[in-house]
C-alpha positions as CSV (number, residue, x, y, z in Angstrom):
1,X,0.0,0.0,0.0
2,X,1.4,3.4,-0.8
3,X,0.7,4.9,2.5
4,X,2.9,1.7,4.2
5,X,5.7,2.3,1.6
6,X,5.8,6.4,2.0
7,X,5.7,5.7,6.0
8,X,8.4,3.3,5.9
9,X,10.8,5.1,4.0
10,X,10.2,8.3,6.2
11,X,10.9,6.4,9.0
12,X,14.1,4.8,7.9
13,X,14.8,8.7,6.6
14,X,14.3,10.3,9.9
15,X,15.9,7.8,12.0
16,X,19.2,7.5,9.8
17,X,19.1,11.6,10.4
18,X,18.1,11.6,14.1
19,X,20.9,9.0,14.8
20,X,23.4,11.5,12.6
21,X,22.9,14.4,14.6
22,X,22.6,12.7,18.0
23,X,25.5,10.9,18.2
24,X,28.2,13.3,15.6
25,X,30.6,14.9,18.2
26,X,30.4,11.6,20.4
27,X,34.1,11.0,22.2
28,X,35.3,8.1,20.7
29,X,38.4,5.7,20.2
30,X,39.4,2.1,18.3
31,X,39.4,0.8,21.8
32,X,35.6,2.0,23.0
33,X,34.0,1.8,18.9
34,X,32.6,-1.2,19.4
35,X,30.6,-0.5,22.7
36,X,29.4,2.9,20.7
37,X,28.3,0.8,17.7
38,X,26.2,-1.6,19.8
39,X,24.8,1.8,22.1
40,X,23.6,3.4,18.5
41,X,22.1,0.1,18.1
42,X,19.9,-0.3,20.8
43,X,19.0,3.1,21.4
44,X,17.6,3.0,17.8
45,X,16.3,0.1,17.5
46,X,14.1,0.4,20.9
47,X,11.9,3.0,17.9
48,X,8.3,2.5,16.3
49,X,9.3,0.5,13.1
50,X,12.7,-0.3,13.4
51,X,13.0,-4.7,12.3
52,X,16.8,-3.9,12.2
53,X,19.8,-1.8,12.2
54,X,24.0,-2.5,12.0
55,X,26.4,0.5,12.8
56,X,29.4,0.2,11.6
57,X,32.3,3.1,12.9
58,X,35.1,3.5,10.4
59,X,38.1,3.8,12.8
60,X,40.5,4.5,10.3
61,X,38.9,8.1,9.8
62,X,39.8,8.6,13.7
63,X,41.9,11.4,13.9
64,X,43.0,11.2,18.2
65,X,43.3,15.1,20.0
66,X,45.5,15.9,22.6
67,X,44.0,14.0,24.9
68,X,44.3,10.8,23.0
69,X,40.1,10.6,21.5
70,X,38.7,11.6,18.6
71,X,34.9,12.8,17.9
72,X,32.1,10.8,16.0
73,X,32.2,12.5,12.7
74,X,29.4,11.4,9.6
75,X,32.0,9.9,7.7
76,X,32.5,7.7,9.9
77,X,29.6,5.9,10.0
78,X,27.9,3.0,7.9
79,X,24.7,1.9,8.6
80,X,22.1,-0.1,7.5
81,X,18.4,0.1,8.6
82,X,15.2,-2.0,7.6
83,X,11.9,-0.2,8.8
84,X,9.0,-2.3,8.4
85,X,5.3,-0.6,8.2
86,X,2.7,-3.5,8.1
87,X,3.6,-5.2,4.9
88,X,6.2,-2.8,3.7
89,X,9.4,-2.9,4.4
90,X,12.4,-0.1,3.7
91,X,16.7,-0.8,3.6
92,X,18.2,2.1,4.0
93,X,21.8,3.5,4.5
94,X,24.3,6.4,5.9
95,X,27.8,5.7,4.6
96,X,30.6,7.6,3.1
97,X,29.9,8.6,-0.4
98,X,33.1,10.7,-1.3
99,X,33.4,13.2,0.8
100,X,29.7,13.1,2.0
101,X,27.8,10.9,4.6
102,X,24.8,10.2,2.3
103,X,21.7,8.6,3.4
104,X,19.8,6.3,0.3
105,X,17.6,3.7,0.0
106,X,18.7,0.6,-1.0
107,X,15.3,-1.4,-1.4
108,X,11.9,-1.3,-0.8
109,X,9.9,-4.6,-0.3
110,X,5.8,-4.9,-0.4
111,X,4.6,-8.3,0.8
112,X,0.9,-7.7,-0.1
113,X,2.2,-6.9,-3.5
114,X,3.8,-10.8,-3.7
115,X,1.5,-12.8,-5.3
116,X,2.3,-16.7,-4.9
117,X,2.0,-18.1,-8.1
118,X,1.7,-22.4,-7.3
């Protein structure tokens, strides 16, 4: 249904930017990225809609101050989501593209729209 597949996106849209601006500026390091990953996780997944989300933190863009952490930036990340709305599900993603974190949807699936042909 179109409503499903407009709600679905938008949700994988606002979440992927919610988590963006919530968490860039986090203190962060290779040795406490993993615990940060699985925080985003959670904390994202406990939404309306969410069926599933990875985070992945690129710690090679980690660029340590003078006090030996660096901050969350948007490059850094690469994430997956899949929303689901009823039948409707959205696969999204926030990764590096260039220069840029950009969020795009990678598929949209309608199980009404399936029909089982036996």
């Amino acid at each position: 249904m179109t409503v499903d597949r407009d709600q679905a996106i938008f949700e994988a849209g606002i979440k992927l930017g919610a988590l963006y601006h919530q968490w860039v500026g986090t203190p962060i390091s290779p040795q406490t990225s993993e615990v940060v990953e699985e925080a985003i996780e959670q904390a994202v997944g406990l939404q309306p809609c969410v069926e599933e989300i990875t985070v992945r933190l690129d710690t090679r863009r980690m660029r340590p101050n003078e006090f030996g952490y660096s901050e969350l930036s948007g490059l850094m990340f690469d994430v997956e989501i899949t929303t689901r709305c009823n039948d409707t599900t959205c696969r999204a993603r926030l990764a590096p593209h260039g220069e840029y974190p950009l969020m795009s949807i990678l598929s949209i699936h309608d199980a009404a729209s399936v029909s089982d042909h036996r």
